[in-house]
N, C-alpha and C positions, 0 to 999 in steps of 0.2 A: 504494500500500500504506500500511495505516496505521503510524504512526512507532512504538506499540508490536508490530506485526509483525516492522517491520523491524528493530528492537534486538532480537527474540530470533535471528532471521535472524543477525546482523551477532555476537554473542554465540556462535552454533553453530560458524561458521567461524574465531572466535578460538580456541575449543577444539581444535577440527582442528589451528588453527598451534601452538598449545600442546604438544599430541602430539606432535607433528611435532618439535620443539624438544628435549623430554625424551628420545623416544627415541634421537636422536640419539647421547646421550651415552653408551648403551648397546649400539651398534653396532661390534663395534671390527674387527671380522674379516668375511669374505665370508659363511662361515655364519650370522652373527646377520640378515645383510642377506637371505639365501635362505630360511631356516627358522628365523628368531629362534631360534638355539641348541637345535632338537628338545626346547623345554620348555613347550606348549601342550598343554595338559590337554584332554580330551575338551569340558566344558560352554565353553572359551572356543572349541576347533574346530568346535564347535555352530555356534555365534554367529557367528564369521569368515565358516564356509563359507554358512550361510544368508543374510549380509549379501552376500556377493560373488555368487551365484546367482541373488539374488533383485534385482538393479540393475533399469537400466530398460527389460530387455525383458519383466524377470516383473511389473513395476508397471507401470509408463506404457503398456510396447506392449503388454502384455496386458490394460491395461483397454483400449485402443482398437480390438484388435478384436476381442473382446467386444461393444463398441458397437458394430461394422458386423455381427458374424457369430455375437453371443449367447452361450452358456455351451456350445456347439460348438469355438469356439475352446479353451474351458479344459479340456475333457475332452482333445482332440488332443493340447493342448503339455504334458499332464499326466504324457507319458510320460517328461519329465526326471525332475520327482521320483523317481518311479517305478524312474528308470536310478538315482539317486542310491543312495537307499535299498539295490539289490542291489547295487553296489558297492561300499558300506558292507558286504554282508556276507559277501563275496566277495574284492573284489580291493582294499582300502585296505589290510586286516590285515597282506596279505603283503608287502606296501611295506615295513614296515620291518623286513625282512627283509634290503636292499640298507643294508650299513653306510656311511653319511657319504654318503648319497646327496642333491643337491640337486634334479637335473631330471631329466625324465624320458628326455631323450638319456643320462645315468649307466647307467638303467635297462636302456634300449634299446645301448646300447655291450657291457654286460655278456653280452647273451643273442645278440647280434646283429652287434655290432662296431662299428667307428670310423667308417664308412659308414654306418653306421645311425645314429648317434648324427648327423653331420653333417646328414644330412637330418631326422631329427626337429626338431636347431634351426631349421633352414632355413623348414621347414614351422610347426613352433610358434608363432615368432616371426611369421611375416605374417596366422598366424591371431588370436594375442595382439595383433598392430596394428591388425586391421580390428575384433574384438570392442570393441577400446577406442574406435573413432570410433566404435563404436554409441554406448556411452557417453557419449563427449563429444556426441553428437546430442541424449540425452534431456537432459542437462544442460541443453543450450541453448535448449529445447523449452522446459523449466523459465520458466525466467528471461523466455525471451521471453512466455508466457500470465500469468506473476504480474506482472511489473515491463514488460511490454511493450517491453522493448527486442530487437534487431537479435537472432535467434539467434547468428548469428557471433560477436555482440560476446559471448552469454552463455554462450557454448563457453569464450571464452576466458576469460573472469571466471574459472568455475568449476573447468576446469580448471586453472590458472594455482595455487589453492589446492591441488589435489593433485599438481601436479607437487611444488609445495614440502616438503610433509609427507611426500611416498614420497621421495622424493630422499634428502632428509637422515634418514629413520627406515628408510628399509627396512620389512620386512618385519612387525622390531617396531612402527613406526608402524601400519601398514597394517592388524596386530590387533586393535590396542587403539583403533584409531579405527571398523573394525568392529565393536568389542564393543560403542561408543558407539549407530553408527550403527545397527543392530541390536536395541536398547533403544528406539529411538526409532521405528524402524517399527513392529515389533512392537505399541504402544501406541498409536500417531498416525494410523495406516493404517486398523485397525478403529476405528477411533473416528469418523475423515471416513467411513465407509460406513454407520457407527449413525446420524448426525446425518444423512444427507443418503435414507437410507429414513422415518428419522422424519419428516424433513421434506414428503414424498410422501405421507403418513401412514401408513406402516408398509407391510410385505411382501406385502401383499395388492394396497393398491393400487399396489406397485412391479408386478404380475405383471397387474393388469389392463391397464396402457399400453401394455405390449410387447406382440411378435407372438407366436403360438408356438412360431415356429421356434425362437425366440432360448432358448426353454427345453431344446431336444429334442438329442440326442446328436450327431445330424450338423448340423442346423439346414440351410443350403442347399448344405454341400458334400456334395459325387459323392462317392462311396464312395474311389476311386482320388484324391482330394484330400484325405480325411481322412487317410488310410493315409501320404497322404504325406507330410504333418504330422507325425503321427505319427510316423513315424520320423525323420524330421528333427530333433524333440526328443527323440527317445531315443536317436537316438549324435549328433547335432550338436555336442553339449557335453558330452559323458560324459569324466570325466576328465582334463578341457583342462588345461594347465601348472597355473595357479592353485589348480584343485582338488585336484589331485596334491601340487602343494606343500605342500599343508594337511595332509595326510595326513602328509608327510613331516616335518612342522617335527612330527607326536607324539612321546613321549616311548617309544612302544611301542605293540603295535599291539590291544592293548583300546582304547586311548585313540581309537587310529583307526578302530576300528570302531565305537565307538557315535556320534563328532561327526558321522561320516559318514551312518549309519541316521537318528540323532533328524531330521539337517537334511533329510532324503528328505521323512520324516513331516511337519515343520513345511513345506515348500514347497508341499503338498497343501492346505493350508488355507491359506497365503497367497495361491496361484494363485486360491481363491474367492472370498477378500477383492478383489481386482483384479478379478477379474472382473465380479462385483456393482457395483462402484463405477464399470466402464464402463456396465454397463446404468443405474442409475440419471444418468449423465451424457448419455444418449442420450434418456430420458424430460425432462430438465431443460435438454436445450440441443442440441437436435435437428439443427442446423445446424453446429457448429462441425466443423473439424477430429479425425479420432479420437484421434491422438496427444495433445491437447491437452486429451480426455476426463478424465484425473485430474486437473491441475493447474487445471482451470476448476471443477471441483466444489470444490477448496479453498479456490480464491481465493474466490467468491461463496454458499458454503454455510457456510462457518465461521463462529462471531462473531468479533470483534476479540481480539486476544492467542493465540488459538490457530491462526490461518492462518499468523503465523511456523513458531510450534514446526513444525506440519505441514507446511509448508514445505520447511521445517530437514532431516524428516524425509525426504521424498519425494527432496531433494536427497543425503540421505546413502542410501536403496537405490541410486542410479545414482553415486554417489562410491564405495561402496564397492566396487563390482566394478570401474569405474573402478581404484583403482589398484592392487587384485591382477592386473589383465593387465598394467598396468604396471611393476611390481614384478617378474611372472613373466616376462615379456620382456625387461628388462636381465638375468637371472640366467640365460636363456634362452641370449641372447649371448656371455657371456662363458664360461658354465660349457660350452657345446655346440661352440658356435664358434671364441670368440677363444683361448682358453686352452689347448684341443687342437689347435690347428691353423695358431696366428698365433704366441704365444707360448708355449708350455709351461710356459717358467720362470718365467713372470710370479709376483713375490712376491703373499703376500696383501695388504699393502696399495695396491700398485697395481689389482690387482684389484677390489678394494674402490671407488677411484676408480673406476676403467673402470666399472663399475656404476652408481655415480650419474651418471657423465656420459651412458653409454647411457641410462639411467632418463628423461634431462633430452629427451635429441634421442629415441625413441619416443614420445612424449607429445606432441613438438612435430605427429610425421608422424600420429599418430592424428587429431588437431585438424583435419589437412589431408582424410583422407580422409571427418572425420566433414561436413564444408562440402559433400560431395559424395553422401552418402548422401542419398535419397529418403524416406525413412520409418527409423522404429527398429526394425520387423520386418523389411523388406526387408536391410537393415542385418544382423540377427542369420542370416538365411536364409540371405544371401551368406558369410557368415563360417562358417555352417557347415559350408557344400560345402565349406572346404578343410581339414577336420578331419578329420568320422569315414572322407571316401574314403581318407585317407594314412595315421595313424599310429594310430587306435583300434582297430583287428582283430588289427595283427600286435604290441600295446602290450600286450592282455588276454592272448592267449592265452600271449605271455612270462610274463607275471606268474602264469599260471591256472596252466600245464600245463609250466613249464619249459621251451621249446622254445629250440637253439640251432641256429644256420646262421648262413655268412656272407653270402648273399644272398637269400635268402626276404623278408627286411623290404625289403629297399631296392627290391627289383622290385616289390614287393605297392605300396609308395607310392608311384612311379614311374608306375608303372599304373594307378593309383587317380586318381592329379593329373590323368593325362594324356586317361583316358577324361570325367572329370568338365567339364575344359577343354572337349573336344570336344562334347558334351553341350549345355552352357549356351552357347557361345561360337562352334559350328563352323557351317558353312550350312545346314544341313542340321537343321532342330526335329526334334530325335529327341525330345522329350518329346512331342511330338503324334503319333512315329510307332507309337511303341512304349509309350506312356503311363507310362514312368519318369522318375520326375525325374533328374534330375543326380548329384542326392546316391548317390540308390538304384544308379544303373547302377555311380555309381564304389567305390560300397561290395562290389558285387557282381562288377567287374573285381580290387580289392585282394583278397576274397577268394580267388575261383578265383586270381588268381597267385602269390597267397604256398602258397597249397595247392600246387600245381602244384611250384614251384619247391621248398620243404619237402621236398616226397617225390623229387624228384630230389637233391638236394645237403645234406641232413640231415645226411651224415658230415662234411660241410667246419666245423671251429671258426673261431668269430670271431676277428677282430683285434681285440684290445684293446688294442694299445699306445698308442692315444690316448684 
């Protein structure tokens, strides 16, 4: 890399420690470190949530496969935005409706009970840890196609920089280094897809290179592939900890429903921008690896002094969801976990600790599982299955329609875990027998038994003493 590359490079990640530093001094209590003090105005929840959404499976892994699978891929995973957006208009409002609420086991404890809550952490948390080794995977991805060193070694670089700044900032770090990181895609991202069609010589000849698959709505996937995609991104991630939290750290809930709406809308056009950028990386380097699709069009399409900033950039979408799962996972722990059920009376400053120190060791074990991930989508797919089957069905309809019981949710996710394990995991390929995925059957076991279970034992009130 060139040495003014790397000064803007080495310059981006001072600012990060910078942040990190200042916020610091602003954290004084658990709340500030969960939902920096419920004082994030709608244009900064914009910015956070579209920075943490938009990391490195909506850049890196969706330009690469794009590159294998064309603008089929972008229509499919289209349907997160899509989820964003009605959530936005639907289910963030009523969130702040739940006073001094941090996570979403508060949420689920209140309609559902202390069992409910236990296992939302239970289940949150190992979904917030494999989401983050996606992360720490594209980070490493990064580093090893710019600078060509050892992925390992550039998981740990990079991470090692956001342990620091979430640790000691919390949550306030985590926004204000989104609002940074976020500025910087926005601008940096379209820009390497204008240079590197210009460079093709313009959109024509990007669309004579390719096939026509790679233009067409399903492109090569089955009908029953799309579909399954498809939903995969529209509840895989709908509402995970970090988005919720977003919702939660507003001031009230206008504020939550438009950060949440505009970030639907802006993800629709970024998911194009990534996309595009894998196809023209597929026309320009037809052999490489896909994952390695955007970072190679930057490193070798840019001139000098803007392959850092861009850099900089690509490195902050996959930092900044990066440590909203981190962030959402210590708060995860202690506020679901530790606090209802280890200690109760734990003062708030020790709490506060417990937090950064959980903050410190999640980070380390995301690191561990990101070494083991296979690709950045496989990575995002696998982390999905253990979402929408368990706590997104019986999470909305709490939120939508008021519903209380004390065991409708725990069974519904119970059920959900258990069928989706069997599924993906058991001897028996029930996805070839019955052509569901994983996801699908376990989202479809969580429903029928929190139904089921609902219409039986509706009169029974939660436990809420924890």
């Amino acid at each position: 890399m060139n040495p003014i590359d790397l000064l803007g490079l080495l310059v981006y990640f001072a600012i990060l420690i910078a942040i990190g530093y200042r916020s610091a001094r602003k954290v004084s209590d658990s709340a500030d470190f969960a939902v920096a003090g419920n004082k994030i105005i709608w244009p900064v929840l914009f910015a956070t949530l579209a920075a943490s959404f938009l990391g490195g499976g909506a850049s890196m892994g969706r330009a690469g496969e794009s590159f294998k699978e064309g603008y089929a891929f972008m229509f499919a995973a289209s349907a997160f935005p899509i989820a964003t957006a009605l959530a936005g208009l639907f289910v963030a409002p009523r969130l702040k409706r739940y006073a001094n609420a941090q996570t979403m086991g508060d949420i689920m404890a209140h309609h559902f009970g202390s069992g409910a809550r236990l296992f939302t952490g239970i289940f949150s948390l190992i979904f917030c840890v494999s989401l983050l080794g996606a992360q720490a995977l594209a980070v490493g991805t990064v580093f090893h196609t710019i600078l060509g060193i050892e992925v390992s070694t550039g998981i740990l670089l990079g991470m090692s920089v956001v342990l620091l700044y979430s640790t000691v900032g919390g949550m306030w770090a985590v926004i204000q280094t989104d609002v940074v990181q976020f500025l910087m895609l926005a601008v940096f991202l379209p820009l390497t897809m204008l240079i590197g069609i210009h460079d093709l010589g313009g959109p024509s000849a990007l669309v004579e290179q390719l096939p026509d698959a790679h233009f067409s709505l399903m492109g090569d996937y089955s009908v029953g592939m799309f579909v399954g995609i498809f939903v995969a991104f529209l509840l895989g991630e709908s509402l995970v900890p970090p988005y919720t939290q977003r919702a939660l750290s507003a001031p009230d809930s206008r504020h939550a429903r438009i950060g949440y709406s505009v970030a639907g809308g802006f993800g629709l056009l970024f998911y194009f921008v990534s996309a595009t950028i894998g196809l023209i990386a597929l026309v320009l380097y037809p052999d490489i690896s896909p994952d390695q699709a955007m970072p190679a069009l930057i490193r070798d399409a840019l001139p000098i002094g803007i392959t850092g900033l861009v850099l900089a950039s690509l490195l902050a979408v996959v930092m900044s969801t990066a440590d909203s799962y981190l962030n959402s996972a210590a708060v995860i722990f202690v506020g679901d976990i530790y606090k209802p059920f280890i200690e109760p009376g734990v003062s708030d400053k020790k709490r506060l600790w417990i937090e950064r120190l959980v903050n410190l060791l999640i980070g380390i074990g995301a690191i561990v599982f990101a070494l083991y991930a296979t690709s950045i989508i496989d990575a995002l797919l696998m982390s999905y299955s253990l979402w929408a089957p368990t706590i997104l069905l019986p999470f909305v309809f709490a939120v939508l329609f008021d519903l209380r019981c004390s065991r409708s949710a725990v069974a519904a996710m119970l059920s959900g875990a258990l069928v989706t394990i069997v599924w993906e995991w058991g001897p028996l390929d029930l996805q070839a027998i019955t052509g569901l995925t994983a996801l699908i059957a376990g989202v479809i076991a969580n429903l029928a038994v929190f139904t089921l279970v609902y219409r039986r034992f509706r009169g029974t009130m939660p436990d809420t003493n924890h």
